[in-house]
DRENDO-1510 file (C-alpha; in Angstrom, 1 decimal, always signed):
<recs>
REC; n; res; u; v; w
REC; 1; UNK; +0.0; +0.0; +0.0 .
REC; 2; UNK; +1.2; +3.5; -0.5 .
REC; 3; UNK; +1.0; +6.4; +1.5 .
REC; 4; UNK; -1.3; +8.7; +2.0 .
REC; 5; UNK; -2.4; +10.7; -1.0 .
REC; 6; UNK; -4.4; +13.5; -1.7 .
REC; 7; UNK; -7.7; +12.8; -3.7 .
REC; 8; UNK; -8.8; +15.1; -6.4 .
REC; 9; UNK; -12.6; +15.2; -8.8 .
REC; 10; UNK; -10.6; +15.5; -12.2 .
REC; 11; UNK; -13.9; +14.3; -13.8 .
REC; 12; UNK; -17.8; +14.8; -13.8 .
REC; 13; UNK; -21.0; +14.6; -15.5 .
REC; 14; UNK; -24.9; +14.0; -14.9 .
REC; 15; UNK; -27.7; +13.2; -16.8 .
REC; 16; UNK; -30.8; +15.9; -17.0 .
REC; 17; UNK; -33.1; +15.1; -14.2 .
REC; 18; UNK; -36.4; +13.8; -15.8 .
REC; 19; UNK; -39.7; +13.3; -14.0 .
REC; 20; UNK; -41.2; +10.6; -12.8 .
REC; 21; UNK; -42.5; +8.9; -16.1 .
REC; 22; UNK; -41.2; +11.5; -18.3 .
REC; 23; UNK; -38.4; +11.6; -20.8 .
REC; 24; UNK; -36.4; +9.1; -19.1 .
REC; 25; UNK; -38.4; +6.7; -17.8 .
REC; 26; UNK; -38.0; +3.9; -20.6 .
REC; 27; UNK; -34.4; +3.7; -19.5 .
REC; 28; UNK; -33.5; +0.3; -17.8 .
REC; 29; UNK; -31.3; +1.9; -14.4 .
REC; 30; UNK; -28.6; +0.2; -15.3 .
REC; 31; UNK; -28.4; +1.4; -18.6 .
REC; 32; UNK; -28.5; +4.8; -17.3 .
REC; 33; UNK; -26.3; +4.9; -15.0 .
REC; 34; UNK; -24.3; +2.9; -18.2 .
REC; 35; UNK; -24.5; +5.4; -20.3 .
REC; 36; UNK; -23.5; +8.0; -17.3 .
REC; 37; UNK; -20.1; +6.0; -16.9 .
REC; 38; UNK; -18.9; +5.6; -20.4 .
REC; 39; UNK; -19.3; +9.5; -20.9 .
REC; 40; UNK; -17.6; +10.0; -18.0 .
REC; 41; UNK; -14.4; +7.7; -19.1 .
REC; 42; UNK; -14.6; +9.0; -22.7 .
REC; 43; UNK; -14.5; +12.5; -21.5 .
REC; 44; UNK; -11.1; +12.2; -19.8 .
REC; 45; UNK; -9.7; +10.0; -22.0 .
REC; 46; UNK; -8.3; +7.9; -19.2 .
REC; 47; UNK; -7.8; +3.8; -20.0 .
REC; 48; UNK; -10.6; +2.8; -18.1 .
REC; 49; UNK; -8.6; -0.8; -17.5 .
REC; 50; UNK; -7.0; +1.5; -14.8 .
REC; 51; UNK; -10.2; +2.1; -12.8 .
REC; 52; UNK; -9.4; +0.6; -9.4 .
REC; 53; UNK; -13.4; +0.5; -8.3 .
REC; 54; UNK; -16.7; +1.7; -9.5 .
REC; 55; UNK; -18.9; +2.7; -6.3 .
REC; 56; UNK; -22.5; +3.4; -7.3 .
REC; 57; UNK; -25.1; +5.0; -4.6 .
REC; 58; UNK; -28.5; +3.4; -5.0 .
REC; 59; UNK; -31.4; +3.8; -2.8 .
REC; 60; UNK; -34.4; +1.4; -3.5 .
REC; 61; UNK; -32.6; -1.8; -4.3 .
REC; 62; UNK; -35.0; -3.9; -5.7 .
REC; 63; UNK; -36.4; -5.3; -9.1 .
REC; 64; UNK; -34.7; -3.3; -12.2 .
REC; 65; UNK; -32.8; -1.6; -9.5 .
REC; 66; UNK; -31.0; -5.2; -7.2 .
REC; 67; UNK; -28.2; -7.7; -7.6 .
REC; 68; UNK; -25.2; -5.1; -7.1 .
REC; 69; UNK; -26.5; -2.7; -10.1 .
REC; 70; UNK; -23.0; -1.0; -9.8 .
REC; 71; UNK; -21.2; -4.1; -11.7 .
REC; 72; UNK; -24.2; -4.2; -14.4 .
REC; 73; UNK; -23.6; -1.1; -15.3 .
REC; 74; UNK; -19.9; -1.2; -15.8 .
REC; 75; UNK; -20.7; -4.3; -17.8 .
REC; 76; UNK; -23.6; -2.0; -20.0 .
REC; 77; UNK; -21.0; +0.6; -20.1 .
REC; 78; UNK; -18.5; -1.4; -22.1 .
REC; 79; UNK; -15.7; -1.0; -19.8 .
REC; 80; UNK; -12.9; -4.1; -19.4 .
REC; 81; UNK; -14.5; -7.2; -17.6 .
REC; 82; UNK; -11.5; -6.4; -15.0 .
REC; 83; UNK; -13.2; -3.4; -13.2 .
REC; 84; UNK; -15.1; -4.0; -10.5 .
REC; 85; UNK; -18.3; -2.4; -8.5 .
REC; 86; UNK; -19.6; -2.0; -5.8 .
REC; 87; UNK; -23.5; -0.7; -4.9 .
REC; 88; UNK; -24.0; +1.2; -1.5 .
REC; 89; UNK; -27.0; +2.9; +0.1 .
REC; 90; UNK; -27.1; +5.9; +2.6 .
REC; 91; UNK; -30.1; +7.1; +1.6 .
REC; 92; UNK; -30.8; +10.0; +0.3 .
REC; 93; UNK; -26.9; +10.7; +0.7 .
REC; 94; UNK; -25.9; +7.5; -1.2 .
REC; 95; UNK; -24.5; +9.0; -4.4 .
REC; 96; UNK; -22.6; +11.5; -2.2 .
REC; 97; UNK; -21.0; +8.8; +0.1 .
REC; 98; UNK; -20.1; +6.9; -2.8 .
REC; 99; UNK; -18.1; +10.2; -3.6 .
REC; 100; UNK; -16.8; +9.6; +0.3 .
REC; 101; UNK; -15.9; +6.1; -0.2 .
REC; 102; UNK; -13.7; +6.8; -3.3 .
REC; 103; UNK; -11.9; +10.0; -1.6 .
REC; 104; UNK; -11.2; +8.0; +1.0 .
REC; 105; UNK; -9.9; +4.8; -0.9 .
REC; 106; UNK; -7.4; +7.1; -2.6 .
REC; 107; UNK; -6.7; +9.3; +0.1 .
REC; 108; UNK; -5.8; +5.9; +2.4 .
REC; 109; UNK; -3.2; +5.1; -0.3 .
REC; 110; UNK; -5.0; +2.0; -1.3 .
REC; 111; UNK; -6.5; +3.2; -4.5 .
REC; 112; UNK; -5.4; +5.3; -7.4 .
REC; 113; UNK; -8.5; +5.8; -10.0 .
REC; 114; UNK; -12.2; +5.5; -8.7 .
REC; 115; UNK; -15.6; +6.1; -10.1 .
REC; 116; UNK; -18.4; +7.4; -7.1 .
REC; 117; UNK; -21.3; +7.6; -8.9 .
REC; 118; UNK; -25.4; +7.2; -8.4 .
REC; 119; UNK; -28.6; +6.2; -10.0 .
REC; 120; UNK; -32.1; +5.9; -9.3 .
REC; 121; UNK; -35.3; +5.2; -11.4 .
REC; 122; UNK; -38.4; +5.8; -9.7 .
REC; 123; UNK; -40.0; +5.4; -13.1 .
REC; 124; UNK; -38.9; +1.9; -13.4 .
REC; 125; UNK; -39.3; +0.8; -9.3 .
REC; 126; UNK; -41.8; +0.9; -7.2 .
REC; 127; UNK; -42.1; +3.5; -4.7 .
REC; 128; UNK; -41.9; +2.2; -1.3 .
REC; 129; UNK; -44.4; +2.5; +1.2 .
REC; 130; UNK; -42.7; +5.3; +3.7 .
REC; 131; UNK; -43.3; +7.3; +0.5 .
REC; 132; UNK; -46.7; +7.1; +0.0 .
REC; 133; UNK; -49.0; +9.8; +1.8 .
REC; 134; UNK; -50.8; +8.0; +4.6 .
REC; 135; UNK; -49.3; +4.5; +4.2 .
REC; 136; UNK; -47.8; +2.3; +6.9 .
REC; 137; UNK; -43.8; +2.3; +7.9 .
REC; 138; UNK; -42.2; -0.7; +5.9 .
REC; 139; UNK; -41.2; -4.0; +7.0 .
REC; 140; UNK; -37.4; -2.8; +7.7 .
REC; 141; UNK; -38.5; -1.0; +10.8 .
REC; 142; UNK; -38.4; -3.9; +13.4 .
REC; 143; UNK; -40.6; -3.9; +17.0 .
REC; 144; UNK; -37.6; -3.1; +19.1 .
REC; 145; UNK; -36.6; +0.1; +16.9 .
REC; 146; UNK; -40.0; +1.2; +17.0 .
REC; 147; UNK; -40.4; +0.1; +20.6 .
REC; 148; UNK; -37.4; +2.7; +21.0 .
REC; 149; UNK; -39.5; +5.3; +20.0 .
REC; 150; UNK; -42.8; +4.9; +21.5 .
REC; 151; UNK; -44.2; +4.2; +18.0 .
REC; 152; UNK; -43.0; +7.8; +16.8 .
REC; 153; UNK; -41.0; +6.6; +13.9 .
REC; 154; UNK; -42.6; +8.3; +10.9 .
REC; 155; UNK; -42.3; +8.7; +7.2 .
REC; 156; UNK; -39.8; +11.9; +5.7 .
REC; 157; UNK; -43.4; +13.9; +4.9 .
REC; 158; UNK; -44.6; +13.5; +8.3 .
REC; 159; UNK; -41.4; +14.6; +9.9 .
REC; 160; UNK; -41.0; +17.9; +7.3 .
REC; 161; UNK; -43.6; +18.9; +9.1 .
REC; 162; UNK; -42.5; +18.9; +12.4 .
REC; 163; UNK; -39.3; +20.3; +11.5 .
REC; 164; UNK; -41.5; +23.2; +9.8 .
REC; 165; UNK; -43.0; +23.6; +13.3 .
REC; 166; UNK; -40.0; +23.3; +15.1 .
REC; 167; UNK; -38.0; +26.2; +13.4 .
REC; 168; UNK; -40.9; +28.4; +13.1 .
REC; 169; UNK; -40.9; +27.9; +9.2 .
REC; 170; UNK; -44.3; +29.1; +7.7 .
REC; 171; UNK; -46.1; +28.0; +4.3 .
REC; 172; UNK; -45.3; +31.3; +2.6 .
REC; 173; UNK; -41.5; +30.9; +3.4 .
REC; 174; UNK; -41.5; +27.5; +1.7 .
REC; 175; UNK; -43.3; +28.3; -0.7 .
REC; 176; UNK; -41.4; +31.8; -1.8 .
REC; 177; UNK; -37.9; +29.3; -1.5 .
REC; 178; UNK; -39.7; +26.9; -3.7 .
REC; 179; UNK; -40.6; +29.4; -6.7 .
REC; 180; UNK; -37.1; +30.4; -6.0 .
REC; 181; UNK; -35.5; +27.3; -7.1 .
REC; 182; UNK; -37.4; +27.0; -9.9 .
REC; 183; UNK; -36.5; +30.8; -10.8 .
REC; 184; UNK; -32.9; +30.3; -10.3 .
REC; 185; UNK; -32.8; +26.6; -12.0 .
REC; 186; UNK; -34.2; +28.3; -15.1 .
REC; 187; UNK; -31.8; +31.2; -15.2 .
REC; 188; UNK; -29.1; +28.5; -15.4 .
REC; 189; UNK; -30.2; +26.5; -17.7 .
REC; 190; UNK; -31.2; +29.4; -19.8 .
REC; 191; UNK; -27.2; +30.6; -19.4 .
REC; 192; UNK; -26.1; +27.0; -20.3 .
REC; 193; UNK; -24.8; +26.8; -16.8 .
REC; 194; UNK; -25.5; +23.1; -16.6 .
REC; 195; UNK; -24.9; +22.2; -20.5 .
REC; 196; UNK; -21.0; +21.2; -20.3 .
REC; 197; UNK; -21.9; +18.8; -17.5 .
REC; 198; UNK; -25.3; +17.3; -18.8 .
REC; 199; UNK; -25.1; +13.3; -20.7 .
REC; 200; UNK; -26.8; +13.6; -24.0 .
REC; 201; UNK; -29.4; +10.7; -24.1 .
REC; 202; UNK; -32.4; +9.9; -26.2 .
REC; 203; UNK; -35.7; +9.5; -24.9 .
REC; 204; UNK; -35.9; +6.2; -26.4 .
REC; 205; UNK; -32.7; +4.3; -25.9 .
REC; 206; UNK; -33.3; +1.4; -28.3 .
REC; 207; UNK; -34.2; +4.3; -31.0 .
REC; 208; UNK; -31.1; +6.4; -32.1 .
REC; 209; UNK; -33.5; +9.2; -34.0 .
REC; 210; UNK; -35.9; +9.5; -30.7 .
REC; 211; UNK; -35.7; +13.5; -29.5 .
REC; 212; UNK; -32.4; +14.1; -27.3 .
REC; 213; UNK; -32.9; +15.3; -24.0 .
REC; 214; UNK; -31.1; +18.3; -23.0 .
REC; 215; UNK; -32.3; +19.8; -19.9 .
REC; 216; UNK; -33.9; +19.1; -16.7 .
REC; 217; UNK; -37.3; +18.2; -17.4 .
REC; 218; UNK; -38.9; +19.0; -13.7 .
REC; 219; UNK; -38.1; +23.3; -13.7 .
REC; 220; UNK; -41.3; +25.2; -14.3 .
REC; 221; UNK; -40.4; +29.0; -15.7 .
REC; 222; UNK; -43.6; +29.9; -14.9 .
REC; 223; UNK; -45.1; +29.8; -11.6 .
REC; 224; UNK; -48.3; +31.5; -10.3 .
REC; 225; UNK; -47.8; +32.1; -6.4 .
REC; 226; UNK; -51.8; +32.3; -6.1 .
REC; 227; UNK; -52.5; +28.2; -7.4 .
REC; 228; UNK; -49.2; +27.2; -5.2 .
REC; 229; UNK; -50.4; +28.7; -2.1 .
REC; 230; UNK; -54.0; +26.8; -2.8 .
REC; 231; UNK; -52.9; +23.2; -3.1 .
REC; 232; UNK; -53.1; +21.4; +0.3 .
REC; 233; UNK; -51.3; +19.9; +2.4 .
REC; 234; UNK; -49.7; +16.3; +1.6 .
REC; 235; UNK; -49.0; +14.4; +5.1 .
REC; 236; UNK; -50.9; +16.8; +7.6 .
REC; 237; UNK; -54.5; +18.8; +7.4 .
REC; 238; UNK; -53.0; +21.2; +9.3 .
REC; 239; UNK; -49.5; +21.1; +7.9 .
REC; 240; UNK; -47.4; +23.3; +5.8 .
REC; 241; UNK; -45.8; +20.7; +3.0 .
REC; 242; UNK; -47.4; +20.2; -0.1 .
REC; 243; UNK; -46.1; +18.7; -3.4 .
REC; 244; UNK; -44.6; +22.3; -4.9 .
REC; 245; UNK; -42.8; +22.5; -1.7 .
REC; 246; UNK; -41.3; +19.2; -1.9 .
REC; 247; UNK; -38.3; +17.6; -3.9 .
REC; 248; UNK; -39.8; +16.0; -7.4 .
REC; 249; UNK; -40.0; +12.2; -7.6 .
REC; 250; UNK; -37.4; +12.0; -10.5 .
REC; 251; UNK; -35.2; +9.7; -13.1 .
REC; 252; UNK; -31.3; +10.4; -12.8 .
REC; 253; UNK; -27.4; +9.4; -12.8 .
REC; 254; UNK; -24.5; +10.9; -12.0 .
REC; 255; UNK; -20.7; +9.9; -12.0 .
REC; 256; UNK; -17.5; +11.9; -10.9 .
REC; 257; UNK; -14.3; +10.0; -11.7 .
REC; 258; UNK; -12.3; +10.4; -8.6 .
REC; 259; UNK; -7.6; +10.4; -8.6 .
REC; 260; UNK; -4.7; +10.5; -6.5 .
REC; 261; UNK; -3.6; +14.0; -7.3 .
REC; 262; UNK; +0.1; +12.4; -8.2 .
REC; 263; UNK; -1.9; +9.9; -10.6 .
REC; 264; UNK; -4.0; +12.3; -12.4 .
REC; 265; UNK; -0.9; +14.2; -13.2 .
REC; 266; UNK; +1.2; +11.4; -14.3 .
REC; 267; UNK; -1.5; +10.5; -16.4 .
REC; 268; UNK; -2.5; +14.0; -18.4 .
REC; 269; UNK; -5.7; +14.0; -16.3 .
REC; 270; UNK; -6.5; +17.9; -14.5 .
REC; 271; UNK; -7.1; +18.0; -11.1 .
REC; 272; UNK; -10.5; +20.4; -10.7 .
REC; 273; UNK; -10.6; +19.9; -7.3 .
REC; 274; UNK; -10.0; +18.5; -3.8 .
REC; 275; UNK; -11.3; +17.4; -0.6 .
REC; 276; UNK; -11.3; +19.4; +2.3 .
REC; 277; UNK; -13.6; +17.7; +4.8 .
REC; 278; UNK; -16.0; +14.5; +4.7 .
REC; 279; UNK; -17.9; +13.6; +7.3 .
REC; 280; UNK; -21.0; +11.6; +8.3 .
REC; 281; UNK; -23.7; +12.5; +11.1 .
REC; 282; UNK; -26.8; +11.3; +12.7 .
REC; 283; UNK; -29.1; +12.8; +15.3 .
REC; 284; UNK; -32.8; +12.5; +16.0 .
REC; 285; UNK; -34.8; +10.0; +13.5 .
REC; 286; UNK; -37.9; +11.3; +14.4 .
REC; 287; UNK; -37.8; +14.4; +13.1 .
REC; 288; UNK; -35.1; +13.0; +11.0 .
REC; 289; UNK; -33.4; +16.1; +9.2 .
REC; 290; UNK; -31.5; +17.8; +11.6 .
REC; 291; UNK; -28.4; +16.4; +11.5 .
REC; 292; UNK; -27.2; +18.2; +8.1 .
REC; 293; UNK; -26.5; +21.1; +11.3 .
REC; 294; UNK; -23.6; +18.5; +12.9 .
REC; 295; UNK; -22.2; +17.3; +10.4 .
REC; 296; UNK; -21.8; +20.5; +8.6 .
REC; 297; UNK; -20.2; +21.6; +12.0 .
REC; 298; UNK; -17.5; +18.4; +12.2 .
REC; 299; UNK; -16.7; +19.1; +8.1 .
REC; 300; UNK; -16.2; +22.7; +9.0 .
REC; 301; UNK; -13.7; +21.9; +12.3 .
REC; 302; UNK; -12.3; +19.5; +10.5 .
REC; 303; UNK; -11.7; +21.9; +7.6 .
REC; 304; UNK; -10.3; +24.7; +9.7 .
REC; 305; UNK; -12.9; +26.6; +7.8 .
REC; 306; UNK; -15.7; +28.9; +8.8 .
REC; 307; UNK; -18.9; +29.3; +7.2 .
REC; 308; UNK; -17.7; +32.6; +6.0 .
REC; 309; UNK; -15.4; +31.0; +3.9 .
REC; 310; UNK; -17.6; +29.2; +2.1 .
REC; 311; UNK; -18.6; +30.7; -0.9 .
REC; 312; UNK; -21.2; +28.2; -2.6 .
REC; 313; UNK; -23.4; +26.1; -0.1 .
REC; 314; UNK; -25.4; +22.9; -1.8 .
REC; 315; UNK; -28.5; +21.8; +0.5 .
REC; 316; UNK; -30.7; +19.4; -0.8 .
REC; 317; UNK; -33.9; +20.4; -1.1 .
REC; 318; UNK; -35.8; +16.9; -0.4 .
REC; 319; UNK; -38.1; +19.6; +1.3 .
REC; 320; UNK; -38.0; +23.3; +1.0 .
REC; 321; UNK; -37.9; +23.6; +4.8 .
REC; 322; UNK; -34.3; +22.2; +5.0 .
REC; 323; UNK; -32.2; +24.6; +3.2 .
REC; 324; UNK; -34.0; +27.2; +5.4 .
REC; 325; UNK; -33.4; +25.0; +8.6 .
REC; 326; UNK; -30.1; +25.3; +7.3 .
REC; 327; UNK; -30.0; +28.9; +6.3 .
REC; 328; UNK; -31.3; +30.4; +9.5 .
REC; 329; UNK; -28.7; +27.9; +11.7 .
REC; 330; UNK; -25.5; +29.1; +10.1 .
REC; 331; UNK; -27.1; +32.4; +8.7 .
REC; 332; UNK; -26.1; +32.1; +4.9 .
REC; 333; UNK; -26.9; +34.3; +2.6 .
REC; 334; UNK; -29.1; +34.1; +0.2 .
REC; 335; UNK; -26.7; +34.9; -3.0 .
REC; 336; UNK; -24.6; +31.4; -1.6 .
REC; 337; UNK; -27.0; +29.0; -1.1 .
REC; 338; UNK; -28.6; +26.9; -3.7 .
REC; 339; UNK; -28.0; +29.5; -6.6 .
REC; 340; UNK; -29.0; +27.2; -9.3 .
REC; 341; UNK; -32.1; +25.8; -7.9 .
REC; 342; UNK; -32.0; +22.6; -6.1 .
REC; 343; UNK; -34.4; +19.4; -5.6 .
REC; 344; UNK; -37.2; +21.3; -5.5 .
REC; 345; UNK; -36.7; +22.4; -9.5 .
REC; 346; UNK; -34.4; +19.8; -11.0 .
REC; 347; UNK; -35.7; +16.8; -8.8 .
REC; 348; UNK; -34.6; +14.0; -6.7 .
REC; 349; UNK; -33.7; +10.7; -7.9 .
REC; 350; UNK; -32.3; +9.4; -4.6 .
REC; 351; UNK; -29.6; +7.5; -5.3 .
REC; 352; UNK; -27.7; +9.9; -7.6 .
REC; 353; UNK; -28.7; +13.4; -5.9 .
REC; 354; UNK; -25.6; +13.3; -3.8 .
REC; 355; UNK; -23.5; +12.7; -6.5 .
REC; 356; UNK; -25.7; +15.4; -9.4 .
REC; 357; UNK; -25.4; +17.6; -6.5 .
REC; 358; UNK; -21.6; +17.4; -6.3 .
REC; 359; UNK; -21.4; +17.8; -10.1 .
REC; 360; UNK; -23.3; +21.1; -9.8 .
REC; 361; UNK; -21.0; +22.0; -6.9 .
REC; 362; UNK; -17.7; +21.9; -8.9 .
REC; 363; UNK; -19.4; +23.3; -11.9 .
REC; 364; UNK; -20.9; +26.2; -10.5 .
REC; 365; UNK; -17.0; +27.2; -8.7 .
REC; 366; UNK; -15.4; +26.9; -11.7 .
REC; 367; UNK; -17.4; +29.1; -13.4 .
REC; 368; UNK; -18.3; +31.9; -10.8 .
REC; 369; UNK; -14.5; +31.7; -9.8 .
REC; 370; UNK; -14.8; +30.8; -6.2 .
REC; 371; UNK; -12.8; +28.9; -4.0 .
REC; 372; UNK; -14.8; +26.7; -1.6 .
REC; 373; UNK; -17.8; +24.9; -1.5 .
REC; 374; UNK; -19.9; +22.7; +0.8 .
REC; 375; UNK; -22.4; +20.1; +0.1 .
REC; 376; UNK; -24.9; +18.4; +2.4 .
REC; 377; UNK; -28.2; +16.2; +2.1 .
REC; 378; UNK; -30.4; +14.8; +5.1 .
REC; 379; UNK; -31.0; +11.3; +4.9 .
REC; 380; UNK; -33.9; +8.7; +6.4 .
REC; 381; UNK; -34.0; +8.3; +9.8 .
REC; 382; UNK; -31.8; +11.0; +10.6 .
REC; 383; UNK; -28.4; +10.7; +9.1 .
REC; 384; UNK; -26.4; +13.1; +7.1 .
REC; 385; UNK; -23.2; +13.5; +5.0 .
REC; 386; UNK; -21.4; +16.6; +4.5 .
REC; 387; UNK; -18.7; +17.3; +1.8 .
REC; 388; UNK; -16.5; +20.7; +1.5 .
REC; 389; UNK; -14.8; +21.1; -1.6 .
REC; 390; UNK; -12.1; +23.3; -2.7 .
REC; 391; UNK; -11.5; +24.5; -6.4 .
REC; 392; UNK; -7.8; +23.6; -7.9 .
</recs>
C-alpha cells in the first residue's frame, strides 16, 4: 500500500433530471447509470482498465434496480471485464457517500483511480411504502426500533412537518424558497450553466433518432404564487408541506471520476478539485433532518474553515424547509446558497442526488471563480453527509 495521497474530482457529468414517467423513464437503471459511466471515461480520455473501483449509490434496491446494479452497469457501459463495483445505500446521501468512499480509498493510499457515482429510477421501481401519503412504515423498521421510540418513527413527509413547526418555518417561506429554485434553475439553464456537465441521451434508448434530452425536465419558468399557495397539504391537514414545496419524484445518474492527485498528473488528467472535509452524522430519526447542522459543524472543524469562507453552499432540497433549517442555523446568505435551484426544480432521484449535487458544486466554482464549496443532504431516519470542496 502507499502512502497517504491527496484525492482530487478530475472528472464529472450528470444526466438531465427527468420526471417521474417523463423523458427518461424507458431507461432500464442500469443502462443509465451505463450510459452516465462511459461519458464519464470518454471524457477524460483515461484507460478505463486503470479504474481501481466503481462505487454506485442506490437507494431502493430492488427489481430493475438489485443484484449489485453497480457491476451491471460497468458491464452495460463497455468497460474491461476487470473493473469492479460496488452498490451502496445511505439514503438519500448515497450518491454523495459513494463520492466519500472513493476519496477515502485514494486518500488511504489504497487506490489510485475511482468512479463514485449514483442512479435511481423511480420510473422503473416501485415507490416504497414510507413514500406514500398516509401508508404504513415498511417491513425494515423492526418492534424493538419502533419500541425505542414509543411508535414515533414516521415517514420523511410527516417529519418535514415537524421540522417546519420546530424552526418556526411558515407556508409562505416555503413556498417563496420553492418558486425560488425553480427561478434560479431556469436562469441557469437558460445561461447553459448546466450544459457542459449534462449526458446527452435519447428518450428512447433502443431508438437512435428519438428526440435528445437536453435539460432538466422538472423546472417550471412559470409559476403563479396564487395556485401554489391553494394546493393542500400532503402528510398533515393542518401542515405546511405540499407537493410544490417538496423535492420532485425523478429519473437520474450521476458519476465523478475520482484520482490520486500524483496519478491524475502522471497520467494528463486535470485535477479540478480537492477534498477538504468528509464527514458523516446522525441525530434525532424522528424528526429526522437535523443532522445536516452537525455534520456541517464536524466538516467545518475539521476543515479549519468557517462558514464565512464558504462561498457556494449545496443543500438538498428533499423539502424546502431544510435549506432554510439550514440557512437560518449558520445564517447564509441568500446569494450562496442553492443559486442554481435545487431538488425542488431539477428533482430528486435518490440514489444519484448526492453525486448530481456534487457535479453542480464543482461546476458552479469553476465558473463563478470561487474557491470553496460545501455540500450536504439529510438522509432517512436521521443521518447526514457533508462534503467541502475546494477548487484547484
Amino acid at each position: 500500500m502507499s502512502q497517504s495521497s491527496e484525492a482530487v474530482i478530475v472528472g464529472a457529468v450528470r444526466t438531465p433530471v427527468g420526471r417521474r414517467g417523463g423523458v427518461l423513464s424507458g431507461w432500464h437503471p442500469v443502462d443509465l447509470l451505463g450510459a452516465t459511466i462511459a461519458d464519464l471515461v470518454d471524457r477524460s480520455g483515461v484507460d478505463p482498465s486503470l479504474i481501481d473501483d466503481v462505487i454506485a449509490g442506490c437507494v431502493m434496491q430492488f427489481e430493475q434496480q438489485t443484484g449489485n446494479l453497480g457491476r451491471h452497469a460497468v458491464l452495460a457501459a463497455g468497460l474491461p471485464e476487470s473493473v469492479p463495483a460496488v452498490t451502496i445505500d445511505r439514503q438519500c446521501g448515497s450518491g454523495q457517500q459513494a463520492v466519500s468512499f472513493a476519496a477515502q480509498a485514494v486518500m488511504a493510499g489504497s487506490q489510485d483511480l475511482v468512479i463514485a457515482c449514483g442512479v435511481e429510477s423511480m420510473s422503473q421501481v416501485p415507490l416504497p411504502p414510507s413514500m406514500v401519503p398516509g401508508a404504513p412504515l415498511g417491513p425494515q423498521y423492526s418492534p424493538r426500533e419502533l419500541g425505542r421510540y414509543d411508535g414515533g418513527l414516521m415517514a420523511q413527509g410527516m417529519s418535514s412537518e415537524l421540522m417546519n413547526t420546530r424552526f418556526g418555518l411558515t407556508r409562505a417561506e416555503l413556498d417563496e424558497f420553492s418558486m425560488r429554485s425553480h427561478r434560479r434553475a431556469a436562469a441557469a439553464t437558460a445561461d447553459g450553466r448546466f450544459r457542459e456537465q449534462l449526458v446527452p441521451l435519447r428518450t428512447d434508448p433502443a431508438d437512435p433518432t428519438s428526440p435528445i434530452v437536453d435539460r432538466d425536465e422538472g423546472i417550471r419558468e412559470q409559476l403563479d404564487p396564487a395556485k401554489m399557495a391553494s394546493l393542500r397539504t400532503v402528510f398533515a391537514d393542518d401542515g405546511m408541506t405540499t407537493a410544490a414545496n417538496s423535492s420532485q419524484i425523478s429519473d437520474g445518474a450521476a458519476a465523478l471520476l475520482i484520482a490520486s492527485r500524483e496519478f491524475a498528473e502522471r497520467h494528463g488528467l486535470t485535477p479540478r478539485a480537492r477534498f477538504r472535509a468528509l464527514s458523516v452524522a446522525a441525530d434525532d430519526p424522528v424528526i429526522q433532518f437535523t443532522a445536516i447542522l452537525e455534520s456541517s459543524r464536524k466538516a467545518l472543524k475539521r476543515s479549519g474553515l468557517s462558514v464565512d469562507d464558504i462561498d457556494r453552499f449545496e443543500v438538498n432540497e428533499a423539502f424546502a424547509g431544510v435549506p432554510l433549517m439550514f440557512q437560518r442555523e449558520f445564517q447564509v446568505p441568500d446569494d450562496k446558497l442553492n443559486v442554481n435551484g435545487g431538488s425542488v426544480a431539477l428533482g430528486h432521484p435518490l440514489g444519484s442526488t448526492g453525486a448530481r449535487m456534487l457535479t453542480d458544486l464543482l461546476c458552479e466554482l469553476e465558473r463563478s471563480g470561487s474557491r470553496l464549496g460545501l455540500q450536504t443532504i439529510c438522509e432517512a431516519t436521521g443521518t447526514a453527509n457533508t462534503t467541502i470542496i475546494e477548487r484547484i
